[in-house]
C-alpha positions in Angstrom: 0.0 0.0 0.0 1.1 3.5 -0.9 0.7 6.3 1.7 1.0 10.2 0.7 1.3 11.2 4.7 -0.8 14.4 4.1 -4.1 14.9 4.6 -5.8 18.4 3.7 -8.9 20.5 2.6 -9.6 23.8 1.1 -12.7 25.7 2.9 -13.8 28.6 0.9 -15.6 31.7 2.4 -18.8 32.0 -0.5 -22.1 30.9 0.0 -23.3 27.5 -1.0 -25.6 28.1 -4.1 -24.8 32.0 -4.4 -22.1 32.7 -7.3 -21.5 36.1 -6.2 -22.1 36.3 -2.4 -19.7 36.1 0.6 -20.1 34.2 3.5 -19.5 35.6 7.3 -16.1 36.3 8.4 -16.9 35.5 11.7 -18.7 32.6 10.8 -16.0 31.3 8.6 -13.1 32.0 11.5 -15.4 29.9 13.8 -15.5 26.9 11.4 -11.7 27.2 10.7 -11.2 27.0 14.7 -13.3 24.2 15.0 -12.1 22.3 12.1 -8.4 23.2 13.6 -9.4 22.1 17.2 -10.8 18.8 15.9 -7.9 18.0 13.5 -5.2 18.8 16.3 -6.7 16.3 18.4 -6.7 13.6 16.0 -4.7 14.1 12.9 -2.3 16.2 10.9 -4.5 18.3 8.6 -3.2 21.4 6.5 -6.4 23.9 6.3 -6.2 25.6 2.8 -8.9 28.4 3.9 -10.1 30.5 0.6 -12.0 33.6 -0.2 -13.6 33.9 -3.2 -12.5 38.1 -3.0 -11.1 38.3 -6.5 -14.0 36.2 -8.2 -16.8 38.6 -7.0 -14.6 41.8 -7.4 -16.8 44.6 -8.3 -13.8 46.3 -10.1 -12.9 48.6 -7.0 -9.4 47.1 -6.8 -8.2 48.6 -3.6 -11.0 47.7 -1.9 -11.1 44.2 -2.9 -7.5 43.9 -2.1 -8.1 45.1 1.3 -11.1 42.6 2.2 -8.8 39.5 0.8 -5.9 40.6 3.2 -8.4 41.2 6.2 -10.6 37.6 5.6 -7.1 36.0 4.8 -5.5 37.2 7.9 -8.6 36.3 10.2 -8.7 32.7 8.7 -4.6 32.1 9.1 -5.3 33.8 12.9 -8.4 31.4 12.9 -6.1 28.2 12.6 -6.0 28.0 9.0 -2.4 26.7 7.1 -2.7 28.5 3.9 -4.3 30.9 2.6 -6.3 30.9 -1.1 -6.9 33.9 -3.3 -8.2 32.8 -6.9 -8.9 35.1 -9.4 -6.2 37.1 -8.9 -3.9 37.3 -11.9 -1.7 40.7 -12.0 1.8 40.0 -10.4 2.1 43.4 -8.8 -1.4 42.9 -6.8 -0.1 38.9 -5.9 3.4 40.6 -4.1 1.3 42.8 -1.9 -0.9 40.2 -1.0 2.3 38.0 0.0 3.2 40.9 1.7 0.3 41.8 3.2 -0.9 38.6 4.5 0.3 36.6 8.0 0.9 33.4 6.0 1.5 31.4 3.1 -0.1 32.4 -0.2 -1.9 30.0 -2.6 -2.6 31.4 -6.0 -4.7 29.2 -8.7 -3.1 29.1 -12.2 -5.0 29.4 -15.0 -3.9 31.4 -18.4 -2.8 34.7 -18.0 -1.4 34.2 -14.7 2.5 34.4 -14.0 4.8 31.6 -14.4 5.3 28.9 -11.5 9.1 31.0 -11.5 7.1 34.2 -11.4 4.8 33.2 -8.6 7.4 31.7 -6.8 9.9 35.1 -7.3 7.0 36.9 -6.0 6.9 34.6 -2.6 3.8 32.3 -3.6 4.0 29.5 -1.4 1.0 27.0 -3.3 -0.3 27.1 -6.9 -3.3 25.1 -7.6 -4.4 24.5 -11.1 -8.3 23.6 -9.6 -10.4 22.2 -12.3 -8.0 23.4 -15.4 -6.3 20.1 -16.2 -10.0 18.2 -16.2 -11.7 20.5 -18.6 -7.9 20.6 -20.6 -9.3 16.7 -20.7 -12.9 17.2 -21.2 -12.1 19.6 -24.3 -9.7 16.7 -26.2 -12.3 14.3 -26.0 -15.3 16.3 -27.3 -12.5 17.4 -30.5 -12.3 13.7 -30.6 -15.3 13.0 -30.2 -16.8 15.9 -32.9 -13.9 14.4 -35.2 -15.7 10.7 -34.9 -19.0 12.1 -35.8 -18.1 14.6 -38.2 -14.8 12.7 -40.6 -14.5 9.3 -38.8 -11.1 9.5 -38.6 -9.2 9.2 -35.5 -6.4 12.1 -35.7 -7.4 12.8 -32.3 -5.5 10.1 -30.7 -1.9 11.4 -32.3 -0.5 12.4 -29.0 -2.4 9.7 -26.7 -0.1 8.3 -24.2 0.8 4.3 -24.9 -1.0 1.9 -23.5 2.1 0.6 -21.3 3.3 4.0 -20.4 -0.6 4.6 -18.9 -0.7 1.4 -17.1 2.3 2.5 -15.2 1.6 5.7 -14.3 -1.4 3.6 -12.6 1.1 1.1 -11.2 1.9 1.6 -7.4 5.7 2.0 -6.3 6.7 -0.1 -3.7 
């Protein structure tokens, strides 16, 4: 059996079934405490605690920037590990967030952002890709799957991985 030794979970601060609401400061530290109090007394958990600032920005950028650092510094004071900011892209606004925050920084990737070298110059401690790799995934297969429908040719599959190479990526090491 192969064991990874970390266990961990992002919380993020927006309310379930809103796409531009958040949630409670307060509320949220209180979860991140309990979550912390519960985990320190039975297991080593990192607590990835993000706001969702930057996706609801209302295009007042100094205020946004000042209600990430607060709900960021309350959740690392709360008990959280790291602290996640996505939707933030422009490298100047990411270095005064490292700077400005009481912890380490998680940024999430996506195109336009800075460079894993960038990120890293800038003092980003985490990058997270989130859900860009499964719809990378998701938009191969519908080409190929237009392709099928459309010519019947399989082109698609040019740069699929070999059979034996994918079986052991899938192989566990001892």
């Amino acid at each position: 059996m192969l064991i990874a030794g970390a266990v961990g979970l992002n919380l993020e601060d927006s309310v379930a079934g809103s796409r531009a609401q958040l949630g409670d400061i307060g509320l949220q530290s209180e979860k991140i405490q309990a979550i912390r109090h519960m985990a320190d007394a039975t297991l080593p958990l990192v607590i990835n605690a993000r706001t969702d600032v930057y996706l609801f920005a209302n295009g007042d950028a100094e205020r946004t920037f000042e209600n990430a650092v607060r709900r960021a510094n309350a959740y690392r004071k709360a008990g959280a590990d790291c602290l996640f900011i996505p939707g933030v892209r422009d490298p100047d606004t990411i270095g005064r967030l490292v700077n400005a925050i009481d912890g380490p920084l998680n940024i999430l990737a996506a195109p336009g952002s800075p460079t894993v070298a960038e990120l890293d110059r800038l003092g980003v401690r985490r990058v997270s890709v989130g859900s860009g790799p499964m719809r990378a995934t998701l938009a191969v297969t519908a080409r190929i799957a237009r392709e099928l429908m459309n010519e019947g040719t399989y082109a698609g599959f040019s740069d699929a991985i070999p059979y034996a190479e994918m079986i052991r990526m899938f192989t566990s090491v001892p």
